[in-house]
Every structure is written in C-alpha cells, then in structure tokens.
Z-matrix of the N, CA and C atoms (Angstrom, degrees):
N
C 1 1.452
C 2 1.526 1 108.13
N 3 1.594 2 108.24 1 126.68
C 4 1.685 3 107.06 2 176.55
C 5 1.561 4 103.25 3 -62.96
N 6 1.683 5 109.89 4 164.99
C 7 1.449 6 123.79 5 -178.19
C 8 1.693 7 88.33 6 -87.74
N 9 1.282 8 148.72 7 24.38
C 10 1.214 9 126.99 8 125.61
C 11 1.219 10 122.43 9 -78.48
N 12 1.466 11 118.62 10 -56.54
C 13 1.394 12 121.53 11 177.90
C 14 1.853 13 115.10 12 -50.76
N 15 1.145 14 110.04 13 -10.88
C 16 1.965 15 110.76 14 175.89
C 17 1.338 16 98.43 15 -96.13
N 18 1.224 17 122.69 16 -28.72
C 19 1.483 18 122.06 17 -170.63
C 20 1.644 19 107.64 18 -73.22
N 21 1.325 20 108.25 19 -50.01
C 22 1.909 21 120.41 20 172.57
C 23 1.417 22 90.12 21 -79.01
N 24 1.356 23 176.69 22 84.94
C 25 0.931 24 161.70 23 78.79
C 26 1.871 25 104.12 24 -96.21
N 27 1.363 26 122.65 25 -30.03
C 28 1.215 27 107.69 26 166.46
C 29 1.319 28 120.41 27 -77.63
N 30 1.376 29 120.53 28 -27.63
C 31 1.309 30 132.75 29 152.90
C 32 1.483 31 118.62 30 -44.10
N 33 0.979 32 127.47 31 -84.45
C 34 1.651 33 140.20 32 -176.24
C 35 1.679 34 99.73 33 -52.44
N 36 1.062 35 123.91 34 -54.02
C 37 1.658 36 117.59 35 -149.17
C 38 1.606 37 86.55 36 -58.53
N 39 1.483 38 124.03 37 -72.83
C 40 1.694 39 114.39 38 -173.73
C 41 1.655 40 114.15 39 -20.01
N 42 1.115 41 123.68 40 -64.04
C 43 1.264 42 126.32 41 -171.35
C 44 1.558 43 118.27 42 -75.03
N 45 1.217 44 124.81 43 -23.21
C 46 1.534 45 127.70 44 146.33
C 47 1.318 46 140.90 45 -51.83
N 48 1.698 47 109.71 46 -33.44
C 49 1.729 48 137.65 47 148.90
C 50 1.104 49 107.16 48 -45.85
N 51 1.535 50 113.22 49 -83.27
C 52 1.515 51 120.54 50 174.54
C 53 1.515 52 127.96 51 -28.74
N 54 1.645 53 108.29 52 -28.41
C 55 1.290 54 100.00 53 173.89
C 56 1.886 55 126.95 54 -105.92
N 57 1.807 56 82.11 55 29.93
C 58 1.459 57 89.42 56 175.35
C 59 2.129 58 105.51 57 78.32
N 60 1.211 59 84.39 58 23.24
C 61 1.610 60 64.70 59 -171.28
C 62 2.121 61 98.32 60 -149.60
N 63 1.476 62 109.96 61 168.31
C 64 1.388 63 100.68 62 -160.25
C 65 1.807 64 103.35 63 -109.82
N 66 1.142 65 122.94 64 136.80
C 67 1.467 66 134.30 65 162.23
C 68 1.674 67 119.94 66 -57.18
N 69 1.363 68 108.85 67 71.21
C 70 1.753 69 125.87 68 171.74
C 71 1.520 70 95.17 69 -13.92
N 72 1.710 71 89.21 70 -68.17
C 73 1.599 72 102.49 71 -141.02
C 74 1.541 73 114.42 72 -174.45
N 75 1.335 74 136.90 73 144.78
C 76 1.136 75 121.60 74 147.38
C 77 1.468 76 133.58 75 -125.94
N 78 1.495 77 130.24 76 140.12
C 79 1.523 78 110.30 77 176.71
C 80 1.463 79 104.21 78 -107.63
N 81 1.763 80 140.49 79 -178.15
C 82 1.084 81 145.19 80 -175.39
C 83 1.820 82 93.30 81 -164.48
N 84 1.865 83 101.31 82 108.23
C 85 0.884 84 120.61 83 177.44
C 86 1.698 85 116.93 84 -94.31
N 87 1.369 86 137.22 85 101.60
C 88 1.463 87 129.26 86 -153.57
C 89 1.623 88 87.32 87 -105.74
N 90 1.372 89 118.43 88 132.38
C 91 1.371 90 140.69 89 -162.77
C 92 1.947 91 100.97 90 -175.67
N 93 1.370 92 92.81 91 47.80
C 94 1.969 93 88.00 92 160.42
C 95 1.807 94 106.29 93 75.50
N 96 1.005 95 75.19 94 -118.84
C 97 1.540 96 110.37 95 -163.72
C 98 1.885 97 105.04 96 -103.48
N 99 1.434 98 100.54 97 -16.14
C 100 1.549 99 99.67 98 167.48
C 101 1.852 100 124.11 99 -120.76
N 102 1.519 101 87.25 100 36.34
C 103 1.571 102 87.84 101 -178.11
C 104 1.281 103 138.48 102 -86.73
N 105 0.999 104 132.40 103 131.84
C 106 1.864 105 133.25 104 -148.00
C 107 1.539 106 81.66 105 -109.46
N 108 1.521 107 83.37 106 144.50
C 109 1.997 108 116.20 107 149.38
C 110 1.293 109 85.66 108 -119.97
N 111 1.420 110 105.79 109 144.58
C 112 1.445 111 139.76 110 179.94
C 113 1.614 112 124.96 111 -122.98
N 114 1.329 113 134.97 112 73.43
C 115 1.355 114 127.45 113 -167.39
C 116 1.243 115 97.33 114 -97.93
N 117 1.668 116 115.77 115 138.52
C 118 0.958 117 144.19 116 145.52
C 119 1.564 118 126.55 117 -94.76
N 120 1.550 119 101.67 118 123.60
C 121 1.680 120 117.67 119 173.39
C 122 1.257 121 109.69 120 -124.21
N 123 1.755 122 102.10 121 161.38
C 124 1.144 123 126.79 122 171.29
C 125 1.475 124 140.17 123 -144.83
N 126 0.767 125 111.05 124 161.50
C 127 1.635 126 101.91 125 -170.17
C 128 1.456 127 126.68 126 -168.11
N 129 1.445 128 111.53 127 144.58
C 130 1.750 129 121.96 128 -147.72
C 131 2.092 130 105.39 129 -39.56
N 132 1.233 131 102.02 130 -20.10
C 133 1.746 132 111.95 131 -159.04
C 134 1.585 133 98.18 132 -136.79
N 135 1.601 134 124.55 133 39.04
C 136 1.114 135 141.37 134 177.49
C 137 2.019 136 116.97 135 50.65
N 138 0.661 137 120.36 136 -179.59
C 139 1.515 138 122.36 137 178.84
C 140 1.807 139 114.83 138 -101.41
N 141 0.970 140 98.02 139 134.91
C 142 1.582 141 106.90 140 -174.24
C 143 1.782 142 99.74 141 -117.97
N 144 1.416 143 104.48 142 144.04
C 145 1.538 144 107.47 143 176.32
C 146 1.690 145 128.62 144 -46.46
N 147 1.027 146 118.83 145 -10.58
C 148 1.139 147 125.63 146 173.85
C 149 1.662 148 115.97 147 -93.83
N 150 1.277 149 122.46 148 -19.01
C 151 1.400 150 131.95 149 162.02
C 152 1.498 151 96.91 150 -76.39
N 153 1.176 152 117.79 151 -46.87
C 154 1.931 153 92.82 152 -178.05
C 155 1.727 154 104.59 153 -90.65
N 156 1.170 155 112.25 154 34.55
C 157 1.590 156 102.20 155 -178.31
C 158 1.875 157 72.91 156 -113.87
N 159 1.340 158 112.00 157 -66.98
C 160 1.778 159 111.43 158 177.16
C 161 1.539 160 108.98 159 -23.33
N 162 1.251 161 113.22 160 -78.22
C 163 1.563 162 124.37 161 -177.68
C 164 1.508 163 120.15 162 -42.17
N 165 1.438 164 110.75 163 -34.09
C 166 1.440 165 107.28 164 168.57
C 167 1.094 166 125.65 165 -104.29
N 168 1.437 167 139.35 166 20.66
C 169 1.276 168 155.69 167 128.36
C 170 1.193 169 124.87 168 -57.86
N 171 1.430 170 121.93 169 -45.49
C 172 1.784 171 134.85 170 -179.50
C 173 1.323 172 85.48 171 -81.81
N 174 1.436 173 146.98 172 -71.62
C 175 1.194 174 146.18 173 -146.96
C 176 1.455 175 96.91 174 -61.69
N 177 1.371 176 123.39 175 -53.78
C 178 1.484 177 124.28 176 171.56
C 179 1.526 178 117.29 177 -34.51
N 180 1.297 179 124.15 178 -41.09
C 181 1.283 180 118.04 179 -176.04
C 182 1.237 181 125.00 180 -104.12
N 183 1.272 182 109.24 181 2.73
C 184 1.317 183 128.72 182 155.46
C 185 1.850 184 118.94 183 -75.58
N 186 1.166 185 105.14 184 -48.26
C 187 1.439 186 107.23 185 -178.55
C 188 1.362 187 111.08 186 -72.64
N 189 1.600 188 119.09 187 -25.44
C 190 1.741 189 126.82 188 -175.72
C 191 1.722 190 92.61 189 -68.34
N 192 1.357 191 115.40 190 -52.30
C 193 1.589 192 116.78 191 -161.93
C 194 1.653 193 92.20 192 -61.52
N 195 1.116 194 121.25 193 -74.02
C 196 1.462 195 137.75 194 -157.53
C 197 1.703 196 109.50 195 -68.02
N 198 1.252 197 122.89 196 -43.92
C 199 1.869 198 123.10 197 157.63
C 200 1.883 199 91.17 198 74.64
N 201 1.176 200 121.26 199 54.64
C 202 1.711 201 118.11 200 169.57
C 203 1.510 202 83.73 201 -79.02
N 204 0.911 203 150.57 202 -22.16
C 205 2.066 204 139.74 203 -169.49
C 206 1.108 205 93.49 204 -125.34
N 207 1.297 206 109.19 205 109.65
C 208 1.313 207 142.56 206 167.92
C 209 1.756 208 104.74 207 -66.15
N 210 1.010 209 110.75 208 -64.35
C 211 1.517 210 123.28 209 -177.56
C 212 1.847 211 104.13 210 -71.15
N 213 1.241 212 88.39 211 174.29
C 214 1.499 213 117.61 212 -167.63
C 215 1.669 214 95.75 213 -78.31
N 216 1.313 215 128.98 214 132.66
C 217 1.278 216 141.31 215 167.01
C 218 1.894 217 109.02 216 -167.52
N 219 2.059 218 82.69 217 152.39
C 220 1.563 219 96.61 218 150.05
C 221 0.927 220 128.04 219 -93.13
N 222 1.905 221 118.62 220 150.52
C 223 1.446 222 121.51 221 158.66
C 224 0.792 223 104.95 222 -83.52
N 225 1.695 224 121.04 223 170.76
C 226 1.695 225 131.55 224 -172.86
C 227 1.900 226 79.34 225 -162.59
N 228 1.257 227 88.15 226 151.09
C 229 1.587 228 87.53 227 -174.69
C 230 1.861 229 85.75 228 -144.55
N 231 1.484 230 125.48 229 140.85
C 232 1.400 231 99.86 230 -168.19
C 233 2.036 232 83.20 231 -168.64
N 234 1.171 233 93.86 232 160.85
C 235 1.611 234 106.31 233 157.16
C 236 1.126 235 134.17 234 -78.31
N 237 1.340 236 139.30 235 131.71
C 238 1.381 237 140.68 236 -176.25
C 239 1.551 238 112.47 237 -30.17
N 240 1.378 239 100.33 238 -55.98
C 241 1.882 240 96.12 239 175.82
C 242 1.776 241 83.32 240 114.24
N 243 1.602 242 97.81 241 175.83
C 244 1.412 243 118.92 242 164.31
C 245 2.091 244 116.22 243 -78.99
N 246 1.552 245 96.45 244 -17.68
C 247 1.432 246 119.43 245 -171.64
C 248 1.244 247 97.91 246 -92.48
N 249 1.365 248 155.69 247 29.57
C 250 1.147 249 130.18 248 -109.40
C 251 1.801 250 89.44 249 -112.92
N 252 1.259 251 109.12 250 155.94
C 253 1.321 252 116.41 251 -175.81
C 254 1.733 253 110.87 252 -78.00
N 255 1.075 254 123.64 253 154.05
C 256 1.463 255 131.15 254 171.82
C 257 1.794 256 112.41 255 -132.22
N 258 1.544 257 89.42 256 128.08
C 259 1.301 258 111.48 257 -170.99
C 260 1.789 259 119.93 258 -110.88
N 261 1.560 260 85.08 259 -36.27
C 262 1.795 261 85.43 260 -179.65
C 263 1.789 262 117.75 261 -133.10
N 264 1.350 263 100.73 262 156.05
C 265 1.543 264 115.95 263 -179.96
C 266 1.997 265 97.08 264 -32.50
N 267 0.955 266 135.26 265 -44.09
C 268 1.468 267 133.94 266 -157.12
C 269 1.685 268 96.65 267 -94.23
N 270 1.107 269 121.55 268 -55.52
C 271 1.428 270 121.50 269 152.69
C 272 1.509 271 113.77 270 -26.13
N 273 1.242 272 141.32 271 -98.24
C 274 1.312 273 139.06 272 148.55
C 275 1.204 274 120.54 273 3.35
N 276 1.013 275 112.68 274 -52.78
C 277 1.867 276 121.85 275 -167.32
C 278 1.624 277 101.71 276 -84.66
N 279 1.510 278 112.28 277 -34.28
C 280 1.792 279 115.76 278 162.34
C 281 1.214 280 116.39 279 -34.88
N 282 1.704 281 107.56 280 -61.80
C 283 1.045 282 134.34 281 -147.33
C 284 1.807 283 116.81 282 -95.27
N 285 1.170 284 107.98 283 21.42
C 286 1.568 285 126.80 284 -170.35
C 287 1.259 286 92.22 285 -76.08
N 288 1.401 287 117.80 286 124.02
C 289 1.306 288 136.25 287 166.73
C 290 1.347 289 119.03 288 111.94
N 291 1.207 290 118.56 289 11.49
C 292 1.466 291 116.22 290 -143.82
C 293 1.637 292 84.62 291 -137.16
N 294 1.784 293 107.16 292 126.12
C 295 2.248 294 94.49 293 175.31
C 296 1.314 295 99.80 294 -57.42
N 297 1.119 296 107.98 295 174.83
C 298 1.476 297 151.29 296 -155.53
C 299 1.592 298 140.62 297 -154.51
N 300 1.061 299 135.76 298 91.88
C 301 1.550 300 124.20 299 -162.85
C 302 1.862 301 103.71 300 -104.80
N 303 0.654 302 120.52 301 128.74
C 304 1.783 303 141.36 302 -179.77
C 305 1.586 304 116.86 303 -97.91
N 306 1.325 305 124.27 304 149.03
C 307 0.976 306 131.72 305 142.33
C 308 1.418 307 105.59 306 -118.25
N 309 1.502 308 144.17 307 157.99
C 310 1.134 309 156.84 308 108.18
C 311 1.916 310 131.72 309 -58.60
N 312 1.409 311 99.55 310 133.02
C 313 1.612 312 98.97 311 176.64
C 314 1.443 313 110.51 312 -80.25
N 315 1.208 314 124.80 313 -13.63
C 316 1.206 315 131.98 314 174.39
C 317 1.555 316 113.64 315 -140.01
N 318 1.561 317 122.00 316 118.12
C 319 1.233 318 144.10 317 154.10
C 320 1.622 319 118.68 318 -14.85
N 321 1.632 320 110.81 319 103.68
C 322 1.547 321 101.55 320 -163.39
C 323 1.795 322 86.82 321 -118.67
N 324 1.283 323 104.29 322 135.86
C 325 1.858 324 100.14 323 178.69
C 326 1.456 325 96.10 324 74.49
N 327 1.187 326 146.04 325 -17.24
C 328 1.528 327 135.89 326 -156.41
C 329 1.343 328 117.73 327 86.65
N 330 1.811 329 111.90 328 20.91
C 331 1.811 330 95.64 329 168.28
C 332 1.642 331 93.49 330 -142.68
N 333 1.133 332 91.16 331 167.10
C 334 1.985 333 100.66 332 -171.76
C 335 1.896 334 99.28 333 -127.89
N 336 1.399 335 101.19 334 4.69
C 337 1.929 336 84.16 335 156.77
C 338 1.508 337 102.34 336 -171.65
N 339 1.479 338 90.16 337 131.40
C 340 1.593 339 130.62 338 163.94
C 341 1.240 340 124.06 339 -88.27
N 342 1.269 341 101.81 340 158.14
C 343 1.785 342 124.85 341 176.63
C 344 1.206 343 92.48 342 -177.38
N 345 1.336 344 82.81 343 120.93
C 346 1.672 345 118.11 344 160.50
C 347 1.870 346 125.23 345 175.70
N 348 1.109 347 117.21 346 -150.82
C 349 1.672 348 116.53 347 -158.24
C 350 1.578 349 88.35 348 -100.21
N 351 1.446 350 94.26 349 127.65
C 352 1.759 351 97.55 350 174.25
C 353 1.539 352 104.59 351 -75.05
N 354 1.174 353 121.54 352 155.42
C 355 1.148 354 122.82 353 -166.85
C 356 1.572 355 107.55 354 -132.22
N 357 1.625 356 117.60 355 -1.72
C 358 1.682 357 117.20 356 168.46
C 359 1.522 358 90.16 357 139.16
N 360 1.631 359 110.02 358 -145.39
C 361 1.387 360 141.35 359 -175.91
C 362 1.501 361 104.83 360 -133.45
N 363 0.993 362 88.47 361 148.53
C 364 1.768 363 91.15 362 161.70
C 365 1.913 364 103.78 363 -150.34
N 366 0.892 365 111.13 364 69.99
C 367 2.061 366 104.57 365 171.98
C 368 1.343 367 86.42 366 109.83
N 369 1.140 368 107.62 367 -135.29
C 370 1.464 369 118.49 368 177.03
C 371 1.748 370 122.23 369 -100.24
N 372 1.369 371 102.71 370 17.00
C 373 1.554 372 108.34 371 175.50
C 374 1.527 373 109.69 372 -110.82
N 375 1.480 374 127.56 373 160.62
C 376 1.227 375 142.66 374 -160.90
C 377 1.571 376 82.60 375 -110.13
N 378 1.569 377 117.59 376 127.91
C 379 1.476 378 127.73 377 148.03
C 380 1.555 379 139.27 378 -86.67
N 381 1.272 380 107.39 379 97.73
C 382 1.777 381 103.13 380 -138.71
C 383 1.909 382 93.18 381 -126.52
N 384 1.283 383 98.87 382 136.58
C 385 2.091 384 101.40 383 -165.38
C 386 1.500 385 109.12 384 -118.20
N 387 1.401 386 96.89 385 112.65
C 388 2.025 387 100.89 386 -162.44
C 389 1.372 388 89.67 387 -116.65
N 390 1.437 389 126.79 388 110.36
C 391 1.392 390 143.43 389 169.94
C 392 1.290 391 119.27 390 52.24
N 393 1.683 392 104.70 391 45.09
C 394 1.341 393 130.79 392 -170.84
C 395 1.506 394 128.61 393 67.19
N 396 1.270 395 105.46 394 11.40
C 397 1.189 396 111.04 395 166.32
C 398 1.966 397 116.56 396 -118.45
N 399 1.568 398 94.29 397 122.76
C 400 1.546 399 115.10 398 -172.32
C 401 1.471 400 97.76 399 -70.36
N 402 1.510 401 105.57 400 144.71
C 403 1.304 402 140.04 401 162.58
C 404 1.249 403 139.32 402 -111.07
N 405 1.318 404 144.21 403 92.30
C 406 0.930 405 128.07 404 -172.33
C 407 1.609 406 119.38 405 -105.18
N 408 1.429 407 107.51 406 110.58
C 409 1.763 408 124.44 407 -153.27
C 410 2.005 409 99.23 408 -113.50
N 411 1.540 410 89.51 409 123.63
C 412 1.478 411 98.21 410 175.72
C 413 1.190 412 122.72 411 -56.96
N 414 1.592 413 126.82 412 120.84
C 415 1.554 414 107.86 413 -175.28
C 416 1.530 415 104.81 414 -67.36
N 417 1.254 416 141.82 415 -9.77
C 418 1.577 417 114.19 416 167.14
C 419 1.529 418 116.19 417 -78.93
N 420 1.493 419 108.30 418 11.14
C 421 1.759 420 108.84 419 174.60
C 422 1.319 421 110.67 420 -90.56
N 423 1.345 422 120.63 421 -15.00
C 424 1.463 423 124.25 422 -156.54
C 425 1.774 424 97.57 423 -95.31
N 426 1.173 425 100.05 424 94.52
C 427 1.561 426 93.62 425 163.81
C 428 1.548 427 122.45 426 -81.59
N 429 1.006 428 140.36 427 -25.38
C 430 1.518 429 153.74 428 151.65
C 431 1.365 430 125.24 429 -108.61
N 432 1.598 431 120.66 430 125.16
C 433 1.616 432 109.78 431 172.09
C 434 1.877 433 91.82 432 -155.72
N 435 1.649 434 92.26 433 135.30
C 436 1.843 435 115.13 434 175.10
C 437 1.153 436 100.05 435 -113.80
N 438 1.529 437 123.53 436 140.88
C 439 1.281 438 94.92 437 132.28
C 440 1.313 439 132.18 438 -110.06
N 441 1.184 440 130.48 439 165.93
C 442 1.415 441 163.46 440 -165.65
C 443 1.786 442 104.23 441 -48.52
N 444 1.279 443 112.06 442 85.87
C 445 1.725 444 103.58 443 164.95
C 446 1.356 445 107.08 444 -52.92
N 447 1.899 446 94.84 445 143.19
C 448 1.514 447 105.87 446 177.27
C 449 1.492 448 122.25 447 -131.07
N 450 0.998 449 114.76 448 102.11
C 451 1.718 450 130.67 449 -146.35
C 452 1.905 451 93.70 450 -93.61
C-alpha cells in the first residue's frame, strides 16, 4: 500500500466505523484533472445508497479540513459489488474458494495476470490454482485482485 493510500485510509476508516459501517477498501486513481478516490464500504445487511451518500459527506469534510489530495479529484463512495475488490491477507483468506482474477505490479514466473481458484493464505502470500497448478503470489505483488461473480 502507497504512503498515500495509508494516509487516506487512516483518515477515512475513523469516520466509516462511526457510521456503523466497515472500510472494504480504497484505491486513488491520479489522472490530472480526472482523478478518482474510490471508497469502498460495507456492512453486516449490505450498503444502501444513503450510507454512501452519509460516507461521502463526512468523508468530504474531513478531506477539505485535512487536504491529503493536493490535486483536483472525485469522491465516489460505493459498495464492494459481487466483483468485489480484495485488498488484505483476511480479505483473501474470506474469500477461499471462490475464482479470482489478479493483476501483479511485478511479473512473477513471467506473467502479471491470473485467474484462478483462491486457495487461502499462507504468511503473507495469496495461494491461488491456475489449471492445477498452485501459486504462491506475494500480497505486496498484487496490485489488483476481484473476485469472480458466480451466477
């Protein structure tokens, strides 16, 4: 995780608690004049539009007082989804059994994206099984990971 993204996540998570509800995740896409913050919440009886209308109002006046984004951006305040993104070792370890598609920031074996059946944690690596063959991928390699809605 960049020391921006820990800096808005120590920021945001307090005020996401407070509203009864849990901090998914966040990403921060920097693109100029079109750059998104992206918070993801959750909560025991899923999130309803009015929890991310709450969350991005408090979060709003938190980020105006405090200024961690210097530059010009939107908030988006939203639910994980059925696709839902994965950020941490316990996340992962939730989500054991369930496919999975990956990117890596760095090239492990010579490829930078997976899909396949998560298979748990083990330390700090993700155990992930792509046409029966196990992987074991550092979670600081994983710059992107969904998993896979299953209809």
């Amino acid at each position: 995780m960049s020391a921006r993204l820990k800096t808005l996540q120590e920021l945001i998570e307090p005020v996401v608690t407070a509203l009864g509800l849990e901090l998914w995740g966040l990403d921060f896409h920097s693109a100029g004049r079109n750059s998104t913050l992206r918070i993801y919440i959750d909560g025991l009886n899923g999130v309803s539009v009015d929890d991310c209308a709450r969350v991005s109002h408090q979060v709003s006046g938190i980020l105006d007082v405090e200024d961690p984004i210097p530059e010009q951006y939107m908030l988006e305040v939203s639910s994980p989804g059925m696709d839902r993104p994965l950020y941490t070792l316990e996340q992962f370890q939730a989500y054991a059994g369930h496919q999975v598609q990956l990117r890596l920031r760095v090239p492990f074996e010579g490829r930078r994206k997976f899909k396949g059946l998560l298979n748990g944690v083990e330390g700090d690596e993700v155990l992930l099984v792509v046409d029966d063959e196990e992987y074991l991928l550092p979670i600081d390699y994983i710059d992107r990971a969904n998993v896979i809605p299953q209809f």
